[in-house]
Backbone as CSV, one residue per row, in Angstrom:
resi,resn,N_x,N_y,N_z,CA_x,CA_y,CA_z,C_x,C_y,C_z
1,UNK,0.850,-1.189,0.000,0.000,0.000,0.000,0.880,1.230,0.000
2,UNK,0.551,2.312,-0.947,1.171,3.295,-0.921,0.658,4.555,-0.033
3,UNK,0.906,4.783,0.891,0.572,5.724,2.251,0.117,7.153,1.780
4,UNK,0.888,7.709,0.574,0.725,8.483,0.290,-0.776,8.103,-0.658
5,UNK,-0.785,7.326,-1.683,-2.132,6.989,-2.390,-3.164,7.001,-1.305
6,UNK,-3.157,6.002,-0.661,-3.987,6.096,0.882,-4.314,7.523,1.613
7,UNK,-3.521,7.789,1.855,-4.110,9.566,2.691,-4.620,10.076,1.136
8,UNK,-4.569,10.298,0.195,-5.038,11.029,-0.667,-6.431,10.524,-1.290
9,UNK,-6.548,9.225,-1.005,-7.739,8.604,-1.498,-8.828,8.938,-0.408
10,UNK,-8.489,8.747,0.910,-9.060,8.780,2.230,-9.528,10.549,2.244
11,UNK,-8.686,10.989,2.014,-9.013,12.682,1.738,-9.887,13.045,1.000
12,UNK,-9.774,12.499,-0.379,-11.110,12.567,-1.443,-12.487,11.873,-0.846
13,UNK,-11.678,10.623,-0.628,-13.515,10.091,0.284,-14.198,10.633,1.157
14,UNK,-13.740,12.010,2.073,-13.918,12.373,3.368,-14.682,13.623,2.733
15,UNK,-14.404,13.980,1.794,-14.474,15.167,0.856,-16.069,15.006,0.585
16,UNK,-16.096,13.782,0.068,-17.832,13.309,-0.037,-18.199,12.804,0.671
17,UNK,-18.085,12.770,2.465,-18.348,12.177,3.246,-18.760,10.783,2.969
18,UNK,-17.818,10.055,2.842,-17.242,8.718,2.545,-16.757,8.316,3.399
19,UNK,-16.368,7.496,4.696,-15.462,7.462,5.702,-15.145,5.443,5.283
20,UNK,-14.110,5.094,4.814,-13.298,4.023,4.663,-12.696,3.618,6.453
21,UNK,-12.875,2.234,6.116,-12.003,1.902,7.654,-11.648,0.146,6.962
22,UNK,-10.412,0.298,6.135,-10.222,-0.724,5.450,-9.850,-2.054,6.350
23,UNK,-10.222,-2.965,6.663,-10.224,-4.898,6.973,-8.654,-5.413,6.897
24,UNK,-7.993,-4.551,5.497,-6.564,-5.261,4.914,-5.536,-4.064,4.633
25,UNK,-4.933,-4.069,4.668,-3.982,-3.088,4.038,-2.375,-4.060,3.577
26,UNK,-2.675,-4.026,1.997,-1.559,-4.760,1.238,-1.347,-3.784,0.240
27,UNK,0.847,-4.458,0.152,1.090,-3.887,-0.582,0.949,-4.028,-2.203
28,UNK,1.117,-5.348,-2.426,1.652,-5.738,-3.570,-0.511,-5.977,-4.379
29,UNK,0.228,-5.049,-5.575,-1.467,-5.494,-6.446,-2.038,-6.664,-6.568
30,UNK,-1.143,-7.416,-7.030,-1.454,-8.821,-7.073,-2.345,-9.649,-6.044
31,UNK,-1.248,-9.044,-4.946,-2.432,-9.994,-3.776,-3.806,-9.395,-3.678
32,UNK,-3.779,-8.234,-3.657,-4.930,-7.370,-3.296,-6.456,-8.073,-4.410
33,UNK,-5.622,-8.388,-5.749,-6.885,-8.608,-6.691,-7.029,-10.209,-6.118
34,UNK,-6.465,-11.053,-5.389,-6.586,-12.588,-5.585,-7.558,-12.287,-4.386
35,UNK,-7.056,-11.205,-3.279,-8.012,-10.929,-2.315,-9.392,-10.649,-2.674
36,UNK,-9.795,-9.884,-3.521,-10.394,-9.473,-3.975,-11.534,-11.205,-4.825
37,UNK,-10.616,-11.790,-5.594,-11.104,-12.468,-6.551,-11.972,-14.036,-5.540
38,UNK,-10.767,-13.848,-4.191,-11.354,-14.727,-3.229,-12.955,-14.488,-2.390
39,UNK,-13.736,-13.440,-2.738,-14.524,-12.721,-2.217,-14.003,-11.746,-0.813
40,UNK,-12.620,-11.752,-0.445,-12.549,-11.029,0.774,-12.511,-9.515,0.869
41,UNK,-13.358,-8.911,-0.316,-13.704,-7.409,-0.333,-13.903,-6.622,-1.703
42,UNK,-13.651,-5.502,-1.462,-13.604,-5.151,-2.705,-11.605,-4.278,-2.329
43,UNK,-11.773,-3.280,-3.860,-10.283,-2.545,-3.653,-10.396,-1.336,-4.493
44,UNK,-10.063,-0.504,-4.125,-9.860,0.908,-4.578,-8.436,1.198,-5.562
45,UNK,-8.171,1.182,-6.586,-6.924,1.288,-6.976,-6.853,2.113,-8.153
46,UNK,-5.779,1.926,-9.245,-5.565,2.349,-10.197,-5.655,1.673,-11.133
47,UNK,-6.011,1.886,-12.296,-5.933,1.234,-13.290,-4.801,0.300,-13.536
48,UNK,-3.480,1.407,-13.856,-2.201,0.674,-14.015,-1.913,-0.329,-13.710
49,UNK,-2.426,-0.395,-12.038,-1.457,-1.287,-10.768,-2.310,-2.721,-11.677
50,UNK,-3.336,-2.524,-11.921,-3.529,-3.704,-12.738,-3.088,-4.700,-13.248
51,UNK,-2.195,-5.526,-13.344,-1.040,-6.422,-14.332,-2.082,-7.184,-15.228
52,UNK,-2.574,-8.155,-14.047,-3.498,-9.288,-14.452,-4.617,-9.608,-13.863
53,UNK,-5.690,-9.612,-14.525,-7.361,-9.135,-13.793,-7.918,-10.415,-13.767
54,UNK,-8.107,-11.202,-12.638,-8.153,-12.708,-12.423,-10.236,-12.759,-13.242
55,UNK,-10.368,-13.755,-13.492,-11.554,-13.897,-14.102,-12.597,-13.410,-13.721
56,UNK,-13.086,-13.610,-12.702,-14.130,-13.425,-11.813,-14.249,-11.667,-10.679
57,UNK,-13.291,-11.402,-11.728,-13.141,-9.510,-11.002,-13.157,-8.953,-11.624
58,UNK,-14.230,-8.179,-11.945,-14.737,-6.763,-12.937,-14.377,-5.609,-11.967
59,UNK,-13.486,-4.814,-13.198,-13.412,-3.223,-12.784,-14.341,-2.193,-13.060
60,UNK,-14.915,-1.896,-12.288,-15.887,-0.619,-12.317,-15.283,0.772,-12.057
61,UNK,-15.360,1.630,-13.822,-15.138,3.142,-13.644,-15.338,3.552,-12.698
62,UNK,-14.679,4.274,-12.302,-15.434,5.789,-10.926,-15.914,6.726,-11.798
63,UNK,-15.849,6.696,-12.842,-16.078,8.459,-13.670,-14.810,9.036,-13.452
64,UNK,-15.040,10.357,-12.866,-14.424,11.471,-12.469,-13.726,12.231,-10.908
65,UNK,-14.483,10.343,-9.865,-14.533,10.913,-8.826,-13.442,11.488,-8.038
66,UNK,-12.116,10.906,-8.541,-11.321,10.641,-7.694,-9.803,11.423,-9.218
67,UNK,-9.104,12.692,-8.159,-8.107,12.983,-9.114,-6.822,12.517,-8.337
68,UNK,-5.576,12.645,-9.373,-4.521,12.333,-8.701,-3.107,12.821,-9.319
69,UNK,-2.286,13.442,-8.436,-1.531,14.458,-8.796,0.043,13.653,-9.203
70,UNK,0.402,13.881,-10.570,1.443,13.373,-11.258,2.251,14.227,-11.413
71,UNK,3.565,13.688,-11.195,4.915,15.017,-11.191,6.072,14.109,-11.765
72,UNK,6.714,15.083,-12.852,7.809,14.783,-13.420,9.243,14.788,-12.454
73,UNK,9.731,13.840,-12.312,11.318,14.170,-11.936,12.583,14.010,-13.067
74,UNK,13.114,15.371,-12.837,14.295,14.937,-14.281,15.483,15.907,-13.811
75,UNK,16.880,15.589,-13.947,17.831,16.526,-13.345,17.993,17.617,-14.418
76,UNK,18.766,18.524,-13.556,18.813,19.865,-14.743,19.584,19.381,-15.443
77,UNK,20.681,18.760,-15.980,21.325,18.609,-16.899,20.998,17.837,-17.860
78,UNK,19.888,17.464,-17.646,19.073,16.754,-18.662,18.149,17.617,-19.723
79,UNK,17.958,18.912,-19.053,17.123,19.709,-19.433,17.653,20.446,-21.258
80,UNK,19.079,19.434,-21.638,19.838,20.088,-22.832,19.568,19.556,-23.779
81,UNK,18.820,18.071,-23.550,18.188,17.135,-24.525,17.423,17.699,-25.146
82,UNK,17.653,17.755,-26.144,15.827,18.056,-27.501,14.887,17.224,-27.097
83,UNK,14.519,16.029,-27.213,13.486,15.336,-27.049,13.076,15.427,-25.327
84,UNK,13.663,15.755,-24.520,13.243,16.219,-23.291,12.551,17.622,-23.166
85,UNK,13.014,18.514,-23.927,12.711,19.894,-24.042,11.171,19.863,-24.694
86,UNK,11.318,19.171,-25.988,10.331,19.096,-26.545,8.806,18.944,-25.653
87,UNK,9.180,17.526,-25.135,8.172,17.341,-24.616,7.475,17.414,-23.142
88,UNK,8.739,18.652,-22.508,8.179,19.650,-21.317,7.313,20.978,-21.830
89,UNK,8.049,21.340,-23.278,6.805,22.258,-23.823,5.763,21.806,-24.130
90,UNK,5.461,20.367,-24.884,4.183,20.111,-25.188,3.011,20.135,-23.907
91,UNK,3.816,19.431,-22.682,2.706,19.078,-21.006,2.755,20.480,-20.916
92,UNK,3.497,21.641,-21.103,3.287,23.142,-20.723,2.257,23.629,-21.395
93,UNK,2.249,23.456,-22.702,1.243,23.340,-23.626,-0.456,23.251,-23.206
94,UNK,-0.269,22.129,-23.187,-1.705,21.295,-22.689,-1.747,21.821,-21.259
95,UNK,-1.263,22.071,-20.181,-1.507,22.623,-18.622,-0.614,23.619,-18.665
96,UNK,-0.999,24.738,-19.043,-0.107,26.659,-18.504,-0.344,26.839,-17.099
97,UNK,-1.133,25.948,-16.505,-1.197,26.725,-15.320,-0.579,25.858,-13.829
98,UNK,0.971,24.571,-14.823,0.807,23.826,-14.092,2.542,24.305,-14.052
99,UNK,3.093,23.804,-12.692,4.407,24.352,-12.591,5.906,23.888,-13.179
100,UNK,5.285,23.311,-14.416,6.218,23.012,-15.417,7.325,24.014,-16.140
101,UNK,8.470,24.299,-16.399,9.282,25.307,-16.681,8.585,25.613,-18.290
102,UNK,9.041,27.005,-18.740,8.458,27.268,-19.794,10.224,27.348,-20.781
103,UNK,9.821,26.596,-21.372,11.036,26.529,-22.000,11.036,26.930,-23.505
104,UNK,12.237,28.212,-23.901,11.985,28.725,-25.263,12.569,27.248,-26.476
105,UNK,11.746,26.900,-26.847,11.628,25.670,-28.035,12.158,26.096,-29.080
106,UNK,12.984,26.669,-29.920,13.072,26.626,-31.593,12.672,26.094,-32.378
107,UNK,11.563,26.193,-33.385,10.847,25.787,-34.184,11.903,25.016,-35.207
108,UNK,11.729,24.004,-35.821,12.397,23.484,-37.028,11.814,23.996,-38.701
C-alpha cells in the first residue's frame, strides 16, 4: 500500500463524506486482486497497478470521482536534450497553469 495513495484517497472520500475503515492493508497489487477475486472485499486502486485481472473480477469506472496528482522528476542537466525539451513544452502546452518550466523551443 502506498501511504501516500492512501491519505489522498481517504481525503477525497472524506471530501464526499465517505469514511473508509479498510479490513486489509496490502502492498503488492497482485495480492490485493486474488483478495479481492477470493470474495474477501472489494479494492480501490488504479488502473495501471492492474497487471493481471483474475476472471471473476470486474473493474468498475469511478467516472471522475477521484483525481490524482502526477509530477515529473528529471535533473537539470538533462534539461539540454531536444526530445526532453520538446516534450516539457508540449505538457506546458496542454496545462499553462501547471508548474512546469516554460522553455523557449526553436521551431524546425
Amino acid at each position: 500500500e502506498c501511504i501516500f495513495c492512501s491519505e489522498h484517497l481517504n481525503t477525497q472520500l472524506a471530501s464526499l463524506s465517505i469514511n473508509v475503515e479498510p479490513s486489509f492493508r496490502v502492498k503488492a497489487s497482485s495480492t490485493i486482486l486474488r483478495m479481492v477475486s477470493q470474495g474477501l472485499g472489494m479494492a480501490v486502486m488504479a488502473k495501471l497497478a492492474i497487471d493481471e485481472l483474475p476472471e471473476n473480477v470486474k473493474v468498475v469506472a469511478m467516472d471522475s470521482l477521484l483525481e490524482r496528482k502526477i509530477s515529473i522528476a528529471i535533473a537539470p542537466e538533462n534539461l539540454k536534450i531536444p526530445a526532453i525539451r520538446v516534450f516539457l513544452s508540449l505538457l506546458k502546452d496542454a496545462y499553462p497553469n501547471s508548474e512546469i518550466p516554460s522553455l523557449n523551443i526553436k521551431q524546425a
